[in-house]
C-alpha positions in Angstrom: -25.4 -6.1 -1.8 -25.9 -2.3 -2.3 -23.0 -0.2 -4.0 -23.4 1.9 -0.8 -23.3 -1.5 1.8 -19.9 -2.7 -0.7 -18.5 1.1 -0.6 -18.8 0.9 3.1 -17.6 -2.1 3.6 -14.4 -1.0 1.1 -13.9 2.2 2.4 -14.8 4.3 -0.4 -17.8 6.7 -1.4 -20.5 5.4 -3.2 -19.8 7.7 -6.2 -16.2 5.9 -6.3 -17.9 3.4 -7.0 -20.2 4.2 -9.2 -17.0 5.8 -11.3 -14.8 2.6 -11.1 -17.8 0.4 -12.3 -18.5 3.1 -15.4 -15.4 3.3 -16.3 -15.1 7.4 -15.4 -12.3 6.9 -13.4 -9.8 3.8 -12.9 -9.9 2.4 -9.0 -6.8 2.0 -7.2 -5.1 -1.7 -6.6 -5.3 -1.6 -3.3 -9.2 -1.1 -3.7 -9.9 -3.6 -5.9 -8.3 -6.3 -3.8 -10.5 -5.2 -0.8 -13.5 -5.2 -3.3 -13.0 -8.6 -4.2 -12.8 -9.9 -0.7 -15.6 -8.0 0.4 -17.4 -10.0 -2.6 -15.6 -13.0 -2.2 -14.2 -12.9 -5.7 -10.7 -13.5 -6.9 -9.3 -10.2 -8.5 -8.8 -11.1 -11.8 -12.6 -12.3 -12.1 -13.1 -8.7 -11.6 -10.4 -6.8 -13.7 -10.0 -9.9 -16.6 -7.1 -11.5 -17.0 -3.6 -11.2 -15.8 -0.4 -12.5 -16.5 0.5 -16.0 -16.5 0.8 -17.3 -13.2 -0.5 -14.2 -11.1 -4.1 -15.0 -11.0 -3.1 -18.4 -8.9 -1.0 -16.8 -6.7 -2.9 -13.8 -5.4 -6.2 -16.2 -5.5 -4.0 -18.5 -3.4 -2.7 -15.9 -1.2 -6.4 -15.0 -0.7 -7.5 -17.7 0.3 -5.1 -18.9 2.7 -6.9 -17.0 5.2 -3.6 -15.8 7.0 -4.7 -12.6 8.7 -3.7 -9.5 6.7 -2.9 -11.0 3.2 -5.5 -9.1 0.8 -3.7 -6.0 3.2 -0.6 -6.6 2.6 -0.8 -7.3 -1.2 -3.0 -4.4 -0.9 -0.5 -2.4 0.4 2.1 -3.5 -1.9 0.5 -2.5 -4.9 0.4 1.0 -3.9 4.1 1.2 -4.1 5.4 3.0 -6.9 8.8 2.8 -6.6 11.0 -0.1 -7.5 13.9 0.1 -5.1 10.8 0.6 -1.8 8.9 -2.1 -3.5 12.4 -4.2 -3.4 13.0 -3.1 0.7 9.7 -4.0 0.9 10.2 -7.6 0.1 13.2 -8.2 1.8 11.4 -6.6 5.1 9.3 -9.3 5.1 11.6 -12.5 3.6 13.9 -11.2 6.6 10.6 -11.2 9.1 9.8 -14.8 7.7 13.3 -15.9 7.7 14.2 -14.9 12.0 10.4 -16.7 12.6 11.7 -19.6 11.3 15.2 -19.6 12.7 13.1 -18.9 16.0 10.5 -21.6 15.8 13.7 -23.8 15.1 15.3 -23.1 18.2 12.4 -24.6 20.1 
C-alpha cells in the first residue's frame, strides 16, 4: 500500500504522513488507531510497547469487530481533560447498563 492510498484511507495528507513516519512531527492517538486498522496491525506493533495490560485490551477491543470500537477508543484518546474523559465513561457504562436492563425485560 502507498503512503498516499493509507493517508486516504486515514484521512490525513500524505505529508502527515510522511512527518509521523520521520519522526518530524508526532501523529495524533486517534490517527494512529485508524492507521493500524487500515493496516490491520495492533497499535502497539506500531508505537512499541505500552503499559502492562493495555496492549491486550485495545488489541482485543479491536478485534471484536463491534462496529465503531477503533472510533470510539479513537475518540477517547483525544480527550484531554480528566473530569470529560470521566463523563465520558460513565455515558457509556450508563448506555451499556439501560441495554442490559432492557434486553432483560424481554
Amino acid at each position: 500500500m502507498t503512503q498516499s492510498a493509507l493517508a486516504r484511507m486515514v484521512g490525513v495528507e500524505a505529508a502527515d504522513l510522511d512527518h509521523y513516519e520521520s519522526g518530524v512531527s508526532p501523529a495524533p492517538a486517534s490517527t494512529v488507531v485508524r492507521i493500524a486498522g487500515a493496516l490491520g496491525a495492533a497499535v502497539a506493533e506500531l508505537i512499541g510497547e505500552w503499559p502492562e495490560g493495555w496492549r491486550e485490551a485495545v488489541d482485543e477491543l479491536a478485534r471484536s469487530g463491534a462496529e465503531g470500537t477503533v472510533d470510539v477508543i479513537a475518540a477517547y484518546s483525544e480527550i484531554s481533560d480528566a473530569q470529560v474523559r470521566r463523563a465520558f465513561l460513565d455515558l457509556a457504562r450508563t448506555i451499556v447498563g439501560a441495554q442490559s436492563r432492557a434486553e432483560s425485560d424481554i
